[in-house]
N, C-alpha and C positions, 0 to 999 in steps of 0.2 A: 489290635484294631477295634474300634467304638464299632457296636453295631444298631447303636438308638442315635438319633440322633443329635444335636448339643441342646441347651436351652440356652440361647443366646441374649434373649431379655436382661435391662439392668437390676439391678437388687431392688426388690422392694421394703419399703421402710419399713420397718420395725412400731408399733405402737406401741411405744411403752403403757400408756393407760391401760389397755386391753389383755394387754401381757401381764399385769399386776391384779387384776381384777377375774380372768378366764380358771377356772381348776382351785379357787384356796376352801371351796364345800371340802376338798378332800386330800388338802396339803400340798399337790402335783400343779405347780405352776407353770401356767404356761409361757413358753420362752418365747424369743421375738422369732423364730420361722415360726410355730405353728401360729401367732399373731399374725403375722406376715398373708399366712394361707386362708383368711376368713373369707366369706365368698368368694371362694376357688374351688376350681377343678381342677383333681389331680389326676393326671394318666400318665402312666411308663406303659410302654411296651404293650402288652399285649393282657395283661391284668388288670382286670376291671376297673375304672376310674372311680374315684373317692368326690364328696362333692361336701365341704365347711362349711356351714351355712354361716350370714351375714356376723351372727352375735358370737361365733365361735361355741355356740352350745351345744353341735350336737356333728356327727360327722355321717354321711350317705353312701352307700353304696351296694350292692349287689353280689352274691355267688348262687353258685350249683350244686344242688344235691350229690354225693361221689360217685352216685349211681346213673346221674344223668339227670336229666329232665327237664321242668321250666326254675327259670330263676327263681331266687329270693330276694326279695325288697328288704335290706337290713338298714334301718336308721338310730342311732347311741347316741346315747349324751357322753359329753365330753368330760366326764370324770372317772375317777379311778373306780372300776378296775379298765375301762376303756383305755384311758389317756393311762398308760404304766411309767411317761418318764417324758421329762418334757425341757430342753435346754437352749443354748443360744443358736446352734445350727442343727436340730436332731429333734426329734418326738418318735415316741413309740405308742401304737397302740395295738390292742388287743381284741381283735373280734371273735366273741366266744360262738362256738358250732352251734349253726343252725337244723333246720330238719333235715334229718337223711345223711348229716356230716358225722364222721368220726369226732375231728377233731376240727377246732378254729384256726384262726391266724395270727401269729404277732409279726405286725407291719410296720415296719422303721424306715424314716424318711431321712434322709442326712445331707444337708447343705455345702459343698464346698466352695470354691475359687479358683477354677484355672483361666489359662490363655487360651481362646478361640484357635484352633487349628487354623492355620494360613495365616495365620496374623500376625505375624512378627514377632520380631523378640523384645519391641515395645508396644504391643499388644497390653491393654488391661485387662485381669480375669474376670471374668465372668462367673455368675454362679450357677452351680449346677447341682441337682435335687437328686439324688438318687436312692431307690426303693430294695427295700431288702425284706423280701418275708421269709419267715421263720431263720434266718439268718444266710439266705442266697442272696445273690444280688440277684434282681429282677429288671430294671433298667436301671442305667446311669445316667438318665439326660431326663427328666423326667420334665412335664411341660405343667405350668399355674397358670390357666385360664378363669380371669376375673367371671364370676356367674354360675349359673347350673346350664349351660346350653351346651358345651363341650359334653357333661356328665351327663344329660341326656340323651346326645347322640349316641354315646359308647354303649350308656347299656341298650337304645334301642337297635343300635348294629348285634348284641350278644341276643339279643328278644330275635332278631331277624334272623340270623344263625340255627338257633335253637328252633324256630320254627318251620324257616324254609330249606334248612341243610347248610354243608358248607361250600358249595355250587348253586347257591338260590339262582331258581329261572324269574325273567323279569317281572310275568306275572303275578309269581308269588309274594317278590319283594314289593311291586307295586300295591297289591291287595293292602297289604301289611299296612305300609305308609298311608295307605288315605284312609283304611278304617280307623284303626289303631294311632294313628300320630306318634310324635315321637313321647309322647304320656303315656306309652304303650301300658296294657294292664293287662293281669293274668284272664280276667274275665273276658276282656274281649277279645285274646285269643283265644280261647275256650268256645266261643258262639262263631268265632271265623273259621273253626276246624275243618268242618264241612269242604267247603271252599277254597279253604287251603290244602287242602288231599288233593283237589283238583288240579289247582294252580300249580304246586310242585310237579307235576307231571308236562305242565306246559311251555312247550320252547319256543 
């Protein structure tokens, strides 16, 4: 039983130029998915969302100290050793430990093709993205939203967690959203503290 849900979107095309042109600073060419994934957001499951910026140069995303605490703003260029492999349905990369971290992550994305559940047995496949860090699967259905607007929700939904619990009361979450935006910054959670001590308490 799938417990993410499918990516039901058609395939997006391939740029060949781009794919010819992304990773040869350092021999690791990039193939037509991570082509495919330039100004996209990527989110599986429950794993911080990754965000390609337009030129494919450089890839965004966010973790947590292992000890806890407020996030890290982590942004790479997309070369080696980041980009560790890169082909026609599949790229790996590798995000080296930040502050507080043991250790990094190698995060592999891999393309397939099935049929839509429900849909017959003349059903066309569809493709389906799915994330494997350190070599788990982490979702199977994983969703390419064209922009950074999905990848700023997520990490301000992990900003809002981290700061108002995992039962935020309305107050808190409110506060958060109208000072903070969804541009959320470590600074101006820092100056909201005060405030936010409060609000967590308010139901």
């Amino acid at each position: 039983m799938r417990l993410f849900p499918r990516l039901l979107s058609s395939a997006l095309p391939a740029t060949t130029l781009l794919a010819a042109t992304l990773g040869t600073a350092t021999g690791v060419m990039a193939g037509p998915l991570l082509s495919d994934m330039t100004d996209r957001t990527l989110s599986c499951a429950i794993s911080p969302a990754l965000y390609i910026d337009a030129k494919g140069e450089t890839v965004t995303t966010f973790v947590f100290p292992d000890a806890g605490g407020s996030w890290i703003d982590v942004t790479l260029p997309l070369t080696s050793p980041v980009l560790a492999s890169s082909s026609q349905d599949e790229f790996t990369l590798v995000i080296p430990p930040q502050k507080g971290q043991a250790k990094g992550e190698q995060i592999a994305f891999i393309r397939t093709f099935e049929k839509p559940e429900g849909g017959g047995k003349n059903a066309k496949p569809v493709p389906v993205i799915s994330m494997h860090v350190d070599g788990d699967t982490v979702g199977d259905a994983c969703v390419a939203e064209k922009g950074r607007q999905k990848f700023l929700k997520n990490r301000f939904n992990s900003a809002r967690e981290n700061s108002c619990g995992n039962d935020p009361t309305p107050a808190c979450e409110k506060l958060l959203a109208k000072t903070c935006g969804l541009e959320i910054t470590q600074d101006c959670v820092a100056k909201l503290q005060p405030e936010l001590a409060k609000a967590r308490n308010r139901r």
